[in-house]
OpenMM code with the backbone's topology and positions (N, CA, C; nanometers):
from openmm import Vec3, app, unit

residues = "UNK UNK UNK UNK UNK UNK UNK UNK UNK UNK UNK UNK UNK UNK UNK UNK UNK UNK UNK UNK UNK UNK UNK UNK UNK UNK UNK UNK UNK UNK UNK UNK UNK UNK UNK UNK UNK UNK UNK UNK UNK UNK UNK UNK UNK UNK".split()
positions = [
    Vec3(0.0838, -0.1189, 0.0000),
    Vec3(0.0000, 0.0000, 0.0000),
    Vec3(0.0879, 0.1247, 0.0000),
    Vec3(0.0385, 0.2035, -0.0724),
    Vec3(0.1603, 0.3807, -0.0865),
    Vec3(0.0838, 0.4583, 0.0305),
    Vec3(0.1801, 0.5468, 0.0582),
    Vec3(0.1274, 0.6251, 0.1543),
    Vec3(-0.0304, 0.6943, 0.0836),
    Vec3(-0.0306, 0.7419, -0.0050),
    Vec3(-0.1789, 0.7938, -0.0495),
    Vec3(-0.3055, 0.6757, 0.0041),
    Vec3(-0.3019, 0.5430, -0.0232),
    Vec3(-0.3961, 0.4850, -0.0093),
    Vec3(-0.4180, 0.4720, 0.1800),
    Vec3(-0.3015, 0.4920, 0.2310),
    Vec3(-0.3154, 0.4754, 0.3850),
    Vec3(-0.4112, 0.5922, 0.4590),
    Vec3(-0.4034, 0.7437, 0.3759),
    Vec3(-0.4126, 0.8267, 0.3598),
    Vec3(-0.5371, 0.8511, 0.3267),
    Vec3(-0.5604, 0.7861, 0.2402),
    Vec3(-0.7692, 0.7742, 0.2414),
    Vec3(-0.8061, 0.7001, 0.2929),
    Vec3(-0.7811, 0.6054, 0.3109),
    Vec3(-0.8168, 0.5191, 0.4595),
    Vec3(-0.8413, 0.5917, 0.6019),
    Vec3(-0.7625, 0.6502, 0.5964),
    Vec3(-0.7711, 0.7509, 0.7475),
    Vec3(-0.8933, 0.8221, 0.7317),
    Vec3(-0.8821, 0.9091, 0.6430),
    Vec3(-0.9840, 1.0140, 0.5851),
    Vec3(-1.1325, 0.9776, 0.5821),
    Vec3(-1.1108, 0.8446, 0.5512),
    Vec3(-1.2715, 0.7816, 0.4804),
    Vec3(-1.3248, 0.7633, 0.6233),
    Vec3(-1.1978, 0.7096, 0.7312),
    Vec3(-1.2555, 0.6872, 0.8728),
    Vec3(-1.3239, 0.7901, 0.9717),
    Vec3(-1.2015, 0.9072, 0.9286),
    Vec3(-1.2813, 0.9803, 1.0122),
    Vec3(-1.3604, 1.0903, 0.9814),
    Vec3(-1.4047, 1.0871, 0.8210),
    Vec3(-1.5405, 1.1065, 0.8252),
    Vec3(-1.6535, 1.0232, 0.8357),
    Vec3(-1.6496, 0.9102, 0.8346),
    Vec3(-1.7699, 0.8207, 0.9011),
    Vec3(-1.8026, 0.8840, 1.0180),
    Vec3(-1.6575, 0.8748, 1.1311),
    Vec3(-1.6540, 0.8919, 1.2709),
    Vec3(-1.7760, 1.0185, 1.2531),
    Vec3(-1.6978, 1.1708, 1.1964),
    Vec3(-1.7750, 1.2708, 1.2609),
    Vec3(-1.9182, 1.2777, 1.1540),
    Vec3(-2.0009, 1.1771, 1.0519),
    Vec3(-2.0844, 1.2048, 1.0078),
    Vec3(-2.1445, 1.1429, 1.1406),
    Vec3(-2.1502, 1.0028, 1.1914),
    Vec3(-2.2300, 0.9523, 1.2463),
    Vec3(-2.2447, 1.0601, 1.3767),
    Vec3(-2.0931, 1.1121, 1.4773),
    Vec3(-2.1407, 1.1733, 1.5788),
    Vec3(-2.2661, 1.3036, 1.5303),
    Vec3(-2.2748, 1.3374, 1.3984),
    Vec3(-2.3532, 1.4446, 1.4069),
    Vec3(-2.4741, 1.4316, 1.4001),
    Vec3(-2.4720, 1.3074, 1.3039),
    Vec3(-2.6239, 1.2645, 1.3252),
    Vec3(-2.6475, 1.1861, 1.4506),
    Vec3(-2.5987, 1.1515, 1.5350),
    Vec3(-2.6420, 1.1228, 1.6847),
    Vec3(-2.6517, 1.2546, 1.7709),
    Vec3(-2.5849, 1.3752, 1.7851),
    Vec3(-2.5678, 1.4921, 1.8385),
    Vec3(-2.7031, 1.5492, 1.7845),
    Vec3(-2.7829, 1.5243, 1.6500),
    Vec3(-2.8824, 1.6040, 1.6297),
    Vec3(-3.0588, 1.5198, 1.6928),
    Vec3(-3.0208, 1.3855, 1.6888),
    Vec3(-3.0803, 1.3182, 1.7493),
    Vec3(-3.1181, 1.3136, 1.8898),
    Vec3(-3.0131, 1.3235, 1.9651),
    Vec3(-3.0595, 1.3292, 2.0703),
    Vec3(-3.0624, 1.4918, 2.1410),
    Vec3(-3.0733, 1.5537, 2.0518),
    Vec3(-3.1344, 1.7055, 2.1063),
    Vec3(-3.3076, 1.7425, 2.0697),
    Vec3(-3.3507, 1.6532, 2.0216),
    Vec3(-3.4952, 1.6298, 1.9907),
    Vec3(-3.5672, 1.5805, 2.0938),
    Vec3(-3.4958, 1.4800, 2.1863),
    Vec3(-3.5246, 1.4115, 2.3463),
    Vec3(-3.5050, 1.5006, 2.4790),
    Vec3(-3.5795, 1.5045, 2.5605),
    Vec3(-3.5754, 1.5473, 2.6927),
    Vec3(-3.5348, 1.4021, 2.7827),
    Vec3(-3.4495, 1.4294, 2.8828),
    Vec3(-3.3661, 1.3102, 3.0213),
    Vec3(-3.4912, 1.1695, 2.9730),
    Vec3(-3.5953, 1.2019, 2.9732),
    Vec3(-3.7228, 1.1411, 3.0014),
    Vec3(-3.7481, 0.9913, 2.8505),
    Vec3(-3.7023, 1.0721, 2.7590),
    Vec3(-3.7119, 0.9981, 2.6584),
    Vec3(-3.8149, 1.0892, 2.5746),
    Vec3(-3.8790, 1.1911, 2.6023),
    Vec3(-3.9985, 1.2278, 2.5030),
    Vec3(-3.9647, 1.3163, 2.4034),
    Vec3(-4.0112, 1.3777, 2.2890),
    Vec3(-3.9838, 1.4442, 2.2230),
    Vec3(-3.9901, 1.5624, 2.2473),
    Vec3(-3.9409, 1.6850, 2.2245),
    Vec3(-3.9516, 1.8166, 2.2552),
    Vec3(-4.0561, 1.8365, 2.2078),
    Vec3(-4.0082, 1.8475, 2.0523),
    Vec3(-4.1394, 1.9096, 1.9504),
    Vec3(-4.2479, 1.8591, 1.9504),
    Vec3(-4.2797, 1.7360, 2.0653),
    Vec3(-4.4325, 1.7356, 2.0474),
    Vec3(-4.4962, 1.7649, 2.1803),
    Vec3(-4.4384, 1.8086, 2.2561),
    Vec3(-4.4540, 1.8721, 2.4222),
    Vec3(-4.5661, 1.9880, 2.3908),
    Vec3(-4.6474, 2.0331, 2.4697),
    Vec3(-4.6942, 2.0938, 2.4730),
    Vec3(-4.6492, 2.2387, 2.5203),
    Vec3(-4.6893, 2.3709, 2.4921),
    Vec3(-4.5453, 2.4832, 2.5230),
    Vec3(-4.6204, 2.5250, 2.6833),
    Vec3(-4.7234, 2.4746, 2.7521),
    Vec3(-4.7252, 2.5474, 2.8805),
    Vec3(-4.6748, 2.4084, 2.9874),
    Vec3(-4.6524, 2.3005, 2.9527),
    Vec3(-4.5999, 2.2403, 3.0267),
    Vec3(-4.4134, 2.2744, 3.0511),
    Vec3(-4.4035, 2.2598, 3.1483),
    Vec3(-4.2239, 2.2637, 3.2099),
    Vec3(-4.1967, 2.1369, 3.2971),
] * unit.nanometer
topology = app.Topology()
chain = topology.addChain("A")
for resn in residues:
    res = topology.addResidue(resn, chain)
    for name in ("N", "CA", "C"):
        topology.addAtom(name, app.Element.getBySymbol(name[0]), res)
């Protein structure tokens, strides 16, 4: 293997790494501790 192919190997990894953390980071900001959804909460409950 040449250094280039080691080189996208890395690359390819760690954009998997930070696609998946973002789509988990956007996921679980939709949840309250509780498990429920924000956006379907009602707005006078706290």
């Amino acid at each position: 293997m040449s250094i280039g192919d080691i080189v996208y190997i890395i690359v390819a990894i760690l954009f998997s790494i930070m696609t998946f953390a973002i789509i988990r980071g956007n996921f679980q900001r939709k949840f309250d501790s509780d498990g429920n959804r924000l956006d379907l909460k009602d707005k006078e409950e706290d």
